[in-house]
Backbone bond lengths (Angstrom), bond angles and torsions (degrees), N, CA, C in turn:
res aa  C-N    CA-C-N  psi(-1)  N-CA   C-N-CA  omega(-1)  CA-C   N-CA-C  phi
1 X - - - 1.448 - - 1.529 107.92 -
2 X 1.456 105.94 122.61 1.483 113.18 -177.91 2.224 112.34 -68.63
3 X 1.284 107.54 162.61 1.178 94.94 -166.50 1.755 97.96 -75.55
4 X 0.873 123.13 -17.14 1.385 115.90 -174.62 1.392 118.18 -91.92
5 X 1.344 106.26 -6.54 1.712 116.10 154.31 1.976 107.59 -82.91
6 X 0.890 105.45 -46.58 1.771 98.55 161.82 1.617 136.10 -44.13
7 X 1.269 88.48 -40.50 1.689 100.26 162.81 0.880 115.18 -77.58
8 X 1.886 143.89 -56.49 0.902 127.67 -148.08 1.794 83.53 -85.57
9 X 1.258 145.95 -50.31 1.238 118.07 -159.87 1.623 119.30 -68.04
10 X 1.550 100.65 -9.25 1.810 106.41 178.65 1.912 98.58 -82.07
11 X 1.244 143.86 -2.86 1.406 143.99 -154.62 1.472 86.12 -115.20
12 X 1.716 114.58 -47.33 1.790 108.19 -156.82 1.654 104.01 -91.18
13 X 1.364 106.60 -26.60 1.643 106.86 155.20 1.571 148.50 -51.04
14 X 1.500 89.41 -36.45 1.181 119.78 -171.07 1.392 120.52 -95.52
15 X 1.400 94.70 -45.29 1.816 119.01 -161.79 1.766 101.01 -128.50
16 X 0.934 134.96 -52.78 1.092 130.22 -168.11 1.381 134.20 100.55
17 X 1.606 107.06 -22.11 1.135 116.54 165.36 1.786 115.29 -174.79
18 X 0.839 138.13 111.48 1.485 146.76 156.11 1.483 99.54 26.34
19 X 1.194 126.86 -80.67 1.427 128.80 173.76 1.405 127.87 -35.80
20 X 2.002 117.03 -47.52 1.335 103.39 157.42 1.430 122.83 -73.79
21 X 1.775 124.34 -24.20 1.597 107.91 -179.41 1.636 114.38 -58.88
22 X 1.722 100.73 -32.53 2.051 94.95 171.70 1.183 118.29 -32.99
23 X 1.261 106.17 -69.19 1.419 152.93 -149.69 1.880 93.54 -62.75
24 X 0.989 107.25 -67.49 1.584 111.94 162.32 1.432 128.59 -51.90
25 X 1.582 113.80 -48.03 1.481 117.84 167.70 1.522 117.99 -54.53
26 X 1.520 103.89 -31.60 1.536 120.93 -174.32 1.405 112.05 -57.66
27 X 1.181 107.46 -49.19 1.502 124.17 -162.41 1.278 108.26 -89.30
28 X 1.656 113.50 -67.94 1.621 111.20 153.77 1.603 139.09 -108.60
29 X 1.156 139.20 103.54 1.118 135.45 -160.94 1.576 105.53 -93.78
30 X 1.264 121.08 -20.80 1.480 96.07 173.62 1.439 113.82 -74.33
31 X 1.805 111.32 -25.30 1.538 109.92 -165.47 1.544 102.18 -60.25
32 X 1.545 120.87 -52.95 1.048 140.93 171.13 1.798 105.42 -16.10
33 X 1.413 91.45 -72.96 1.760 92.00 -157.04 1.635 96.52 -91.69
34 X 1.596 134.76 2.01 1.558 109.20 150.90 1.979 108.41 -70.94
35 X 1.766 114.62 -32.77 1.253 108.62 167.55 1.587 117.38 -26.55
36 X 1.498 105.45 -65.56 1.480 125.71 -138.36 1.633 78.82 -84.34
37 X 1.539 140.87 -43.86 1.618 117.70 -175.12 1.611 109.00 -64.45
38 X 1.042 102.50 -28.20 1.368 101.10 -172.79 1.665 125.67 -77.09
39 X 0.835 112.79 -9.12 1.666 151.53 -152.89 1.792 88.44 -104.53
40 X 1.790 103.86 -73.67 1.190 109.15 -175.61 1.627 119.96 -54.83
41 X 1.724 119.59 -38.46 1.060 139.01 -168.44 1.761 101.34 -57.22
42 X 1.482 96.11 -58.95 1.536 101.30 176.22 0.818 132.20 -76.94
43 X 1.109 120.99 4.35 2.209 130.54 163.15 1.979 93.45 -76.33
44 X 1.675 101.58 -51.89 1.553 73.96 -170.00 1.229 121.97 -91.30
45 X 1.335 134.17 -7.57 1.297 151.61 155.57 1.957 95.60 -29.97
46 X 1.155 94.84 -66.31 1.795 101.22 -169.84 1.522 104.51 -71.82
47 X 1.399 131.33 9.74 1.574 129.89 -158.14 1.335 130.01 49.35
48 X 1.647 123.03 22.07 1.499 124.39 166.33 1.050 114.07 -61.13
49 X 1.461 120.66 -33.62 1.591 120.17 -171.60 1.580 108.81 -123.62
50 X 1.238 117.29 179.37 1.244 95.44 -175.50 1.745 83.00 -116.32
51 X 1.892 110.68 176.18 1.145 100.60 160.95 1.474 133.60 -76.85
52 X 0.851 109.76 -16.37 1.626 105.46 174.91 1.870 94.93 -65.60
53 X 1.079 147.03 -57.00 1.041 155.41 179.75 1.778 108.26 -43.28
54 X 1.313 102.22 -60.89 1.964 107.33 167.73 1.630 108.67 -59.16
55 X 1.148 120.08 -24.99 1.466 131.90 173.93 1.580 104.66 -53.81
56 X 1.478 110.99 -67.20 1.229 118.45 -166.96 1.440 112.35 -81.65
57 X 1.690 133.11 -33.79 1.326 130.68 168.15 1.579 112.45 -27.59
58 X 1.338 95.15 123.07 1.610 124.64 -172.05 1.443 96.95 -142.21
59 X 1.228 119.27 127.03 1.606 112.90 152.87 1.782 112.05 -128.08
C-alpha cells in the first residue's frame, strides 16, 4: 500500500473527506495525529503495511 493510499483511507475513515480532516486538524492537532499513529499502528499490527513503511508514515 502506497503512502498516499494510507492517507486517503485514514481521512475517508476517519473524516470523510479532506475538508472535515482540515477542519479537525485546525481545531485539534494533537487529536488528529494520536488518530493517525494509531490508525498507522493498526495497519501494521494486522500486516497491511510493512514496518519499514509505519516507520516512514508522516502525514
Amino acid at each position: 500500500m502506497k503512502q498516499a493510499e494510507i492517507k486517503r483511507l485514514f481521512v475517508l475513515e476517519f473524516y470523510g473527506t479532506m475538508a472535515a480532516y482540515k477542519a479537525a486538524r485546525k481545531n485539534d492537532y494533537c487529536k488528529v495525529q494520536l488518530e493517525w499513529s494509531c490508525f498507522i499502528d493498526g495497519l501494521c499490527r494486522d500486516g497491511v503495511i510493512s514496518q519499514t513503511q509505519y516507520n516512514s508514515a508522516t502525514f
